[in-house]
C-alpha positions as CSV (number, residue, x, y, z in Angstrom):
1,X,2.2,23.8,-3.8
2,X,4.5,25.0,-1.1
3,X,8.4,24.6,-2.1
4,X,9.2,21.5,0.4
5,X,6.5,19.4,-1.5
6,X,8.2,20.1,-4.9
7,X,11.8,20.1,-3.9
8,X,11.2,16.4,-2.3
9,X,9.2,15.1,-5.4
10,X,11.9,17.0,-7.9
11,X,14.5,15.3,-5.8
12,X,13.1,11.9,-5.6
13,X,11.6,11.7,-9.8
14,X,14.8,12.8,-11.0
15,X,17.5,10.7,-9.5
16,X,15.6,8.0,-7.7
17,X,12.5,6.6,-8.9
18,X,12.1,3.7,-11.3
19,X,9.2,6.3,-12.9
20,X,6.9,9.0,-11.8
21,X,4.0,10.6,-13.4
22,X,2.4,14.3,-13.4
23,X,1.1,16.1,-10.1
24,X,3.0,13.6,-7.7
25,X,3.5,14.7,-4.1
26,X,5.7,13.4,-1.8
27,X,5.8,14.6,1.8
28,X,8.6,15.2,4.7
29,X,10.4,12.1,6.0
30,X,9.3,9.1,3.3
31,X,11.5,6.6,3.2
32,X,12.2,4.4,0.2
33,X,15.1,1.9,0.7
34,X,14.7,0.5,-2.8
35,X,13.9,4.0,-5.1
36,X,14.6,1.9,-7.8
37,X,11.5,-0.1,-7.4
38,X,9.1,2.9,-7.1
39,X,7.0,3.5,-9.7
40,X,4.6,6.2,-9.2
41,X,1.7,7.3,-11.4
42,X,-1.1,10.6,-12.1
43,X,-2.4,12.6,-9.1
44,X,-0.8,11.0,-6.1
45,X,0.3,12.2,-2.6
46,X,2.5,10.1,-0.2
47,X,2.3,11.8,3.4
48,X,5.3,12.4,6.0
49,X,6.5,9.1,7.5
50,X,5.8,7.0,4.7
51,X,8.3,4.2,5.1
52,X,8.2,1.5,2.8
53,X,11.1,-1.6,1.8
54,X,9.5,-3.7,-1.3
55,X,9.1,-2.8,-4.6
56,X,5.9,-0.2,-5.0
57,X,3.6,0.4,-7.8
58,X,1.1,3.2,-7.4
59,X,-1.1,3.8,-10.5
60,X,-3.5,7.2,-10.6
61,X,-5.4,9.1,-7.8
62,X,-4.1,7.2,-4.9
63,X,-3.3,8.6,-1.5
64,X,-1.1,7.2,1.0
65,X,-2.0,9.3,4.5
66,X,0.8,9.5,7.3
67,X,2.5,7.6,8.7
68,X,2.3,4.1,6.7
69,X,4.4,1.1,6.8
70,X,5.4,-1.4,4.2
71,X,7.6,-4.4,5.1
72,X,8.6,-6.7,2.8
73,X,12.0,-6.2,1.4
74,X,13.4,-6.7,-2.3
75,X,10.9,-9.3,-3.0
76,X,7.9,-8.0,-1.7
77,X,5.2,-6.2,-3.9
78,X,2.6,-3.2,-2.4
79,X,0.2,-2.3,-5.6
80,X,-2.9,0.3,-5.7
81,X,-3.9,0.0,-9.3
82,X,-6.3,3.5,-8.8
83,X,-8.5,5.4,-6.7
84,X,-7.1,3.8,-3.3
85,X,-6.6,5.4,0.0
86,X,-4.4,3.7,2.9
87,X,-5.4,5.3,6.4
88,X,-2.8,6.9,8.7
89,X,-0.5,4.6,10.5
90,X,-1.5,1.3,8.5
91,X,0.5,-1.7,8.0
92,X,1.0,-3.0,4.8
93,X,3.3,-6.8,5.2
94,X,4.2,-8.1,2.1
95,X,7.0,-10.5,3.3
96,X,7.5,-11.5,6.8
97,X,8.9,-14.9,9.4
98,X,6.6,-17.2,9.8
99,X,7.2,-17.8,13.0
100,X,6.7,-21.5,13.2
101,X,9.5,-22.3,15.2
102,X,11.4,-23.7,12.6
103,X,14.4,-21.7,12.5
104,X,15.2,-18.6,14.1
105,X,13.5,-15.2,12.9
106,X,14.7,-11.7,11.7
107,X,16.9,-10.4,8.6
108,X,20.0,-10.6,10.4
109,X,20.0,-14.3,10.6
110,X,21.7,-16.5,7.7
111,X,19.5,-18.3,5.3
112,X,20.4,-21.7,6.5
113,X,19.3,-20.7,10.4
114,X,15.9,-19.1,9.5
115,X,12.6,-21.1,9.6
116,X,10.3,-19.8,6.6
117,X,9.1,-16.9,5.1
118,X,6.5,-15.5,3.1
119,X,6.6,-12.9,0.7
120,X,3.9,-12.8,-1.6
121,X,2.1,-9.2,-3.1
122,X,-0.3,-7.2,-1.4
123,X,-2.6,-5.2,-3.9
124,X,-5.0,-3.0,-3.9
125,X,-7.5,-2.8,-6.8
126,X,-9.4,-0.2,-7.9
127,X,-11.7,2.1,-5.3
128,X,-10.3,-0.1,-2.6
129,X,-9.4,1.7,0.5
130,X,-8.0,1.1,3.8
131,X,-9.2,2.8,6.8
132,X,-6.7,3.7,9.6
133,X,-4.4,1.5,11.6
134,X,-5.5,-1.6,9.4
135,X,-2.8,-4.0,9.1
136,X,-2.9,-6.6,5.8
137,X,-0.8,-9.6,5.8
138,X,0.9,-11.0,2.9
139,X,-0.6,-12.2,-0.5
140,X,-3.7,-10.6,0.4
141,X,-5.6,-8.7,-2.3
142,X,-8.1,-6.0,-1.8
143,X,-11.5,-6.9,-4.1
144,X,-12.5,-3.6,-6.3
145,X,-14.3,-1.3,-4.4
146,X,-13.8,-3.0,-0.9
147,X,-12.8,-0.9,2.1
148,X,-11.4,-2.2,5.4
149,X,-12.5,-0.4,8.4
150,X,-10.1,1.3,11.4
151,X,-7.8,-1.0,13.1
152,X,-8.3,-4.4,11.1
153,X,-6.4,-7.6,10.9
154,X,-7.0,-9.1,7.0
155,X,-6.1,-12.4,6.7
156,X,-7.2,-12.8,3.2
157,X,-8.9,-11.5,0.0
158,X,-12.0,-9.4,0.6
159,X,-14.7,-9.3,-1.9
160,X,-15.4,-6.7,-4.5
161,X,-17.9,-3.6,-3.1
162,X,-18.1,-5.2,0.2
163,X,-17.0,-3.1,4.0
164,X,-15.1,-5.3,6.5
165,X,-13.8,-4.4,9.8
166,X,-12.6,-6.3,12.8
167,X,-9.6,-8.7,13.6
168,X,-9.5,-11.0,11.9
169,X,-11.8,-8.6,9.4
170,X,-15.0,-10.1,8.3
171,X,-17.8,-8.7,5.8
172,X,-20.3,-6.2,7.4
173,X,-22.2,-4.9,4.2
174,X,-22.1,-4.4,0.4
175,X,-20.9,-1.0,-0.4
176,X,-22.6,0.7,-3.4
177,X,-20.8,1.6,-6.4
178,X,-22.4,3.8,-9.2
179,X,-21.9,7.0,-8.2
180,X,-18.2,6.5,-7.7
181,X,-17.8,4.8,-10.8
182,X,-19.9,7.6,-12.3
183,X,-17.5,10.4,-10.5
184,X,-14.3,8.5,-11.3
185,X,-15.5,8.4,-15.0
186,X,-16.4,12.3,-15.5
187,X,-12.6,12.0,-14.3
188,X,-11.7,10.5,-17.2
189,X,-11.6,6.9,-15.9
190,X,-12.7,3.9,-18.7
């Protein structure tokens, strides 16, 4: 492990990070404006230009490639509960405007002048991945298993074992999942 890997993850477990586990990496430029909400897990690598705003809980063998984004604020929620992969330059919005013309839009506008917004969690559950410059809206969870294809929109919850691509994403086939049930559990997965 070369020495800016473990100075950054010394730096960030020890005086930052609600918790971290063993054999975390953490790359150049991340960004976590709430540290206090991070809570990190086993085996896990977070890529230069991670940037990320909500609270973020990242359980065991999960990779978060370069250059990912995750919007949201103090409310918001990004969870991978294991075996997840997000793609490089993905967009993960777990609180946002709603843009309904209701109010005027963006953080710097006083409660009383804004129309609505929705925060609501965004999670990941186990051996669901995300391919590259996917975004996923908020409230949306990730079916075990499921993967989402390069440059997707999701709209909603996908269904366990199952591939979707396209904006807004939509099912394309059943993805097969013994053998990496069988892999994850010579792991040490139960």
């Amino acid at each position: 492990m070369n020495s800016l890997w473990m100075t950054l993850t010394q730096w960030y477990r020890q005086s930052r990070l609600d918790g971290s586990g063993e054999d975390v990496r953490i790359g150049r430029d991340v960004t976590f404006t709430r540290p206090w909400l991070v809570n990190l897990g086993d085996h896990i690598a977070i890529d230069k230009g991670f940037y990320c705003t909500t609270q973020l809980i990242v359980l065991d063998h999960c990779h978060i490639a370069p250059y990912i984004t995750v919007l949201g604020g103090q409310r918001g929620m990004l969870c991978l509960q294991g075996f997840n992969t997000i793609g490089p330059y993905s967009v993960m919005v777990c609180g946002s405007d709603e843009f309904g013309g209701r109010g005027l839009v963006s953080v710097t506008i006083p409660p009383e002048y804004r129309g609505g917004v929705k925060v609501a969690p965004i999670v990941l559950e186990k051996f669901a991945n995300v391919g590259t410059n996917v975004v996923i809206l908020p409230g949306v969870k990730l079916g075990e298993g499921s993967v989402v294809g390069a440059c997707s929109l999701v709209l909603n919850d996908t269904a366990p074992w199952t591939v979707y691509a396209g904006t807004p994403a939509k099912p394309l086939k059943k993805r097969p999942k013994e053998r990496m049930i069988e892999a994850a559990r010579k792991m040490g997965y139960r």
